[in-house]
N, C-alpha and C positions, 0 to 999 in steps of 0.2 A: 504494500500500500504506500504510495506515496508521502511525501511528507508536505505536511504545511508549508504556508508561504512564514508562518512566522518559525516552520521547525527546521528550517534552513537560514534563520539568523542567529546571533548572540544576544544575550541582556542587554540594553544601552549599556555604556561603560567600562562595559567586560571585554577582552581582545582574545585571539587568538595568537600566539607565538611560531613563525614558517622558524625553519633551519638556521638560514643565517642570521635573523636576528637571535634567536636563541646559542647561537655559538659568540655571540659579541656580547651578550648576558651574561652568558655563562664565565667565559674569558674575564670582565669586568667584577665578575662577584668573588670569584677562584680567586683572583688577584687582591681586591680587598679580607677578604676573611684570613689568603696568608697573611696579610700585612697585620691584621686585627690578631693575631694567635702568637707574631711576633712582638707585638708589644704585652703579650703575658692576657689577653683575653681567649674564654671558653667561650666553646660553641654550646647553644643552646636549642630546641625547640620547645614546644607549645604548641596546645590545640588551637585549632585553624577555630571550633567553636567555643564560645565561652558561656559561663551562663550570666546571662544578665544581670544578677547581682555583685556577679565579680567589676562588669566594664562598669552601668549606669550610674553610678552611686557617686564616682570620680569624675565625672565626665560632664560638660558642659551642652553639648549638641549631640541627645540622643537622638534625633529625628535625622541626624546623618550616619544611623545606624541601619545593617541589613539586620532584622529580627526574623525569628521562625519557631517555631514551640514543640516541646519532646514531647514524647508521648506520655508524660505525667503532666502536662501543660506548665512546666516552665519555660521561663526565656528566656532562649538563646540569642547571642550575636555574633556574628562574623567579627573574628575582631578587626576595630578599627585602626591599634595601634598594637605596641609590641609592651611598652613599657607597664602600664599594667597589670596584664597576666605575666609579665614575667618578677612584678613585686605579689603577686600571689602564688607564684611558685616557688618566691627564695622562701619566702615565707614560710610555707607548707612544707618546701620536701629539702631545703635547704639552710632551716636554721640551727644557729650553732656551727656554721660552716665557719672559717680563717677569713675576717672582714682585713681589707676589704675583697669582695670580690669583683672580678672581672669577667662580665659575661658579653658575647656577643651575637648575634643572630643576624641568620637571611631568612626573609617567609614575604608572603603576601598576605599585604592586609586589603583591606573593604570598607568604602564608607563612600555615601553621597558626595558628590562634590560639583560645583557650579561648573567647573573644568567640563565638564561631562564626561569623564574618566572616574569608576567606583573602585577598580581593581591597581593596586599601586605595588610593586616589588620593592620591598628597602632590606637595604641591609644599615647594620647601627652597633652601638655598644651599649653598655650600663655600667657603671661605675657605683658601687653599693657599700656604701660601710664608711666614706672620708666625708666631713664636712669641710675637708683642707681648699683652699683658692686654687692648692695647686693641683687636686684631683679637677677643680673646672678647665685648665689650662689644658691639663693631659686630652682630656676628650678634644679639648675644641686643637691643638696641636693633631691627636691622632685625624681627624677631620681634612683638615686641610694635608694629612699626607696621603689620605683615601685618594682625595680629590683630584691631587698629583699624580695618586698611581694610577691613574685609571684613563689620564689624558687627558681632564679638562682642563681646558685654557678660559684666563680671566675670570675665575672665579673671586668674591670678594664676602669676606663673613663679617655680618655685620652685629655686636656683642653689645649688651645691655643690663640691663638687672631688674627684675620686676619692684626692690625697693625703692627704686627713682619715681614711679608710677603713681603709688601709696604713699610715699614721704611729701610729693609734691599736694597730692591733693587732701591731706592730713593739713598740711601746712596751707592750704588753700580756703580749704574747710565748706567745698561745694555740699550739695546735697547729693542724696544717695541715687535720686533718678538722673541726674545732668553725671554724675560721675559713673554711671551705667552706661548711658548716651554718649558720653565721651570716649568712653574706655574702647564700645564695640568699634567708634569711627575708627579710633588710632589704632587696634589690634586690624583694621582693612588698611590701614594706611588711606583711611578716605578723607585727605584734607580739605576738598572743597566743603563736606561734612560738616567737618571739624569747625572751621569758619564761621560756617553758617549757626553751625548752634549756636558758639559761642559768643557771637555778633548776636544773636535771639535773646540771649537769655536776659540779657543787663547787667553781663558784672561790673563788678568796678574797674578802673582802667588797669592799675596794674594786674588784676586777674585775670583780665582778658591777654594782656602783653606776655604772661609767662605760657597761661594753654594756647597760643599762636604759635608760641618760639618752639616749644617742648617735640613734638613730630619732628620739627628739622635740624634739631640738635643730635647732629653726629661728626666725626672727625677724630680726631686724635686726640691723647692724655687731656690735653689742656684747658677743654671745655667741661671739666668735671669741678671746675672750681666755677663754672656758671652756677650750674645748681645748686650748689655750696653757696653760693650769695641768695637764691632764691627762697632757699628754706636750711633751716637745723635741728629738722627731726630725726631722730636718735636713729632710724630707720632707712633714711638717709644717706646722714654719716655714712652707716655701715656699710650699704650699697654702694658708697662712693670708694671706700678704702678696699672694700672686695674688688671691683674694677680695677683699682690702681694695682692691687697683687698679680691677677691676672696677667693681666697687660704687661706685666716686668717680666711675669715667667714665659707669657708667648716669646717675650725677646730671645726668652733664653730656649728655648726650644727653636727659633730660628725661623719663626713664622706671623712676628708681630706686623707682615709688610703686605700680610693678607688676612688682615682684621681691622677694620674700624669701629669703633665708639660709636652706638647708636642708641639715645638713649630713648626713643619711642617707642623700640620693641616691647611690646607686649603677645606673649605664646599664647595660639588659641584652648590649648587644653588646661582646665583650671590648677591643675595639682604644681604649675610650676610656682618656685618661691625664691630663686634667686637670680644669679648669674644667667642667660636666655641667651640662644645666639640664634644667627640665621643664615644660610650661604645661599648666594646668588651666583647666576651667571648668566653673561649677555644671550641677548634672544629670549631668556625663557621669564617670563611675567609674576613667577612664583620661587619661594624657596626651595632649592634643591635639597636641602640639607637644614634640619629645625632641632633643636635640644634646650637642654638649660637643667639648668637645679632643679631639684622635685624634694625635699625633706620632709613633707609630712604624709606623702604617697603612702610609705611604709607602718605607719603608725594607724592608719584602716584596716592593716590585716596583722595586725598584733603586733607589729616590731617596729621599735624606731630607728628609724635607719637611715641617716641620712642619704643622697645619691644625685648622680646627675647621668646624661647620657644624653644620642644623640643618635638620627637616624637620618640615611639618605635613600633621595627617590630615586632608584636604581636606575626607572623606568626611564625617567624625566628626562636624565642622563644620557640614558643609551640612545635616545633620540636623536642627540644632540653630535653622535659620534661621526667617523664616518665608516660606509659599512662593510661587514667581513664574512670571510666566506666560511660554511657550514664546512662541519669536520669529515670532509670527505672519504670515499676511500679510494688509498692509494694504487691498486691492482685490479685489474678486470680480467675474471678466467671463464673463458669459453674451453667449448669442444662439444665433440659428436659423442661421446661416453659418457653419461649422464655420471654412472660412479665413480668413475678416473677422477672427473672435476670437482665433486663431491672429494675426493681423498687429499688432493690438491689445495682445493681450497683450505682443510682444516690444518693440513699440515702447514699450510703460511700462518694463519690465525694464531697457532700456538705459537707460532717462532713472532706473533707481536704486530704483524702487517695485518695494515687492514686491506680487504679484500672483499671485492662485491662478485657472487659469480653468475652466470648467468643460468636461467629457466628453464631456457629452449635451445634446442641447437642452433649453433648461429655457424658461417662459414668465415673466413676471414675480413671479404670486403665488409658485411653486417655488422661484425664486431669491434673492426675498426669505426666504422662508421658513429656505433655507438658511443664507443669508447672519447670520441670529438665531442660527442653532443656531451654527455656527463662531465670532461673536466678529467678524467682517468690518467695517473700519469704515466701507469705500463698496464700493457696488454699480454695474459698469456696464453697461450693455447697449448692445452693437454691432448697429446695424441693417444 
């Protein structure tokens, strides 16, 4: 019976992976995971399902959840991110483990997205157990070596603190709806937004003068002593001298030349709590690469822990390459003795060659012939 017009498409979203981009995937993730296993991180997985108590409780935008229900009518979700269910794994089946630990993961996660893209590949780390400046440094340093490894040009990571965010509007002392209103413009970076509210609402002038500046205040060390003139909340402070630790250790990691001071960022998932970074790169409209502090993640599933970590959109990336050919194989064996070529073939396989043989009997001009069209780069024939 034939299939439907809809049972010969995919979900909006969702893609399908041909050869060669999956051998440019594949090459691209092989090479980060080595690089992540070198710097002293574990490989991890996690169910691709979660139940809905574990992701919704943390999370800010359940409606850009896929949900589905077991057959005991709980809810499940695709997970959307990685970082979560992997603080309910160290939790559950990893406490009491040697903090800190270092774990890494490749998977595909799932979630609504204006992109019209649901299905994202990242690979990332976790860093679980240091509340040190210089466990932030570490990620955002291994980050930018990923990013290196793997071929992208002109990348630029743009680093922040969610306490500049809080300390400002503490010391501000907006209300709770215009500081909801504000918050979602600047985590879009929707400044004509931003503007307009603020121009709405009637603050006072200097109030309006610091939420205008705040979005486009990014650069180097030196504009941390703006904020520092604008407010001296204790929370502040703090954010401010975490940034400046930071920033001295990316030097010293040899990667301060590909991170700027931004201090707008605000991360869309709620659980971040300090240091937030974000990697960009030309062409693409969105962050390839999004992390930051989480410290009180862990304290939802019984352990306080503090952590930070950091995931890249593999996907995003591998778009952006240019492209490579599928892992071919190198041998093409024909012949008129079906079990000769059968014998032949396996005896190359063992010895490590790859080797395609052929079905049918083919004669020589056919095989050559074929052997053109596939890419083959020896042809043999078994008499």
């Amino acid at each position: 019976m034939p299939r439907s017009s809809l049972g010969l498409r995919i979900p909006e979203g969702m893609h399908d992976i041909l050869p060669n981009e999956l051998a440019l995937q594949d090459q691209a993730e092989d090479s980060v995971l080595d690089l992540f296993k070198a710097w002293a991180y574990q490989k991890i997985v996690t169910p691709t399902l979660e139940y809905g108590a574990c992701i919704e409780p943390v999370e800010e935008e359940g409606d850009a959840f896929f949900k589905l229900f077991d057959r005991q009518g709980h809810v499940l979700v695709l997970r959307p991110e990685l970082t979560t269910p992997i603080a309910r794994m160290v939790s559950t089946r990893m406490r009491g483990g040697n903090l800190p630990l270092r774990l890494c993961y490749s998977a595909d996660v799932y979630r609504y997205s204006k992109s019209h893209k649901q299905e994202f590949r990242q690979v990332g780390v976790e860093l679980v157990g240091s509340a040190s400046p210089l466990a932030d440094a570490e990620v955002i340093a291994l980050a930018c070596e990923a990013l290196g490894r793997i071929s992208v040009r002109g990348f630029q990571i743009n680093l922040g603190h969610m306490g500049i965010f809080t300390g400002i509007m503490d010391e501000l002392g907006v209300s709770e709806t215009f500081r909801i209103n504000y918050q979602e413009k600047l985590a879009r970076k929707d400044f004509v937004g931003i503007e307009r509210l603020v121009k709405e609402c009637g603050l006072e002038g200097r109030v309006q003068e610091i939420l205008l500046k705040l979005p486009h205040l990014h650069g180097t060390e030196e504009m941390l002593g703006q904020v520092l003139e604008w407010s001296q909340e204790p929370i502040l402070i703090k954010a401010v001298e975490v940034l400046r630790q930071v920033y001295h250790y990316l030097r010293d990691f040899g990667v301060q030349d590909k991170v700027s001071l931004d201090l707008g960022i605000l991360r869309g998932f709620s659980y971040y709590t300090g240091a937030v970074f974000e990697g960009y790169v030309p062409g693409v409209g969105f962050p390839i690469v999004e992390g930051g502090r989480y410290d009180s993640l862990y304290g939802e599933f019984g352990d306080d822990y503090p952590a930070t970590g950091f995931a890249i959109n593999l996907k995003a990336i591998i778009e952006q390459l240019p492209p490579s050919q599928a892992d071919l194989a190198e041998i093409f064996i024909y012949g008129q003795d079906t079990s000769k070529v059968i014998t032949e073939t396996q005896r190359l396989r063992q010895e490590g060659k790859k080797v395609e043989m052929s079905l049918v009997p083919l004669n020589q001009g056919e095989a050559e012939e074929l052997a053109t069209r596939k890419g083959f780069k020896d042809v043999y024939c078994v008499k």
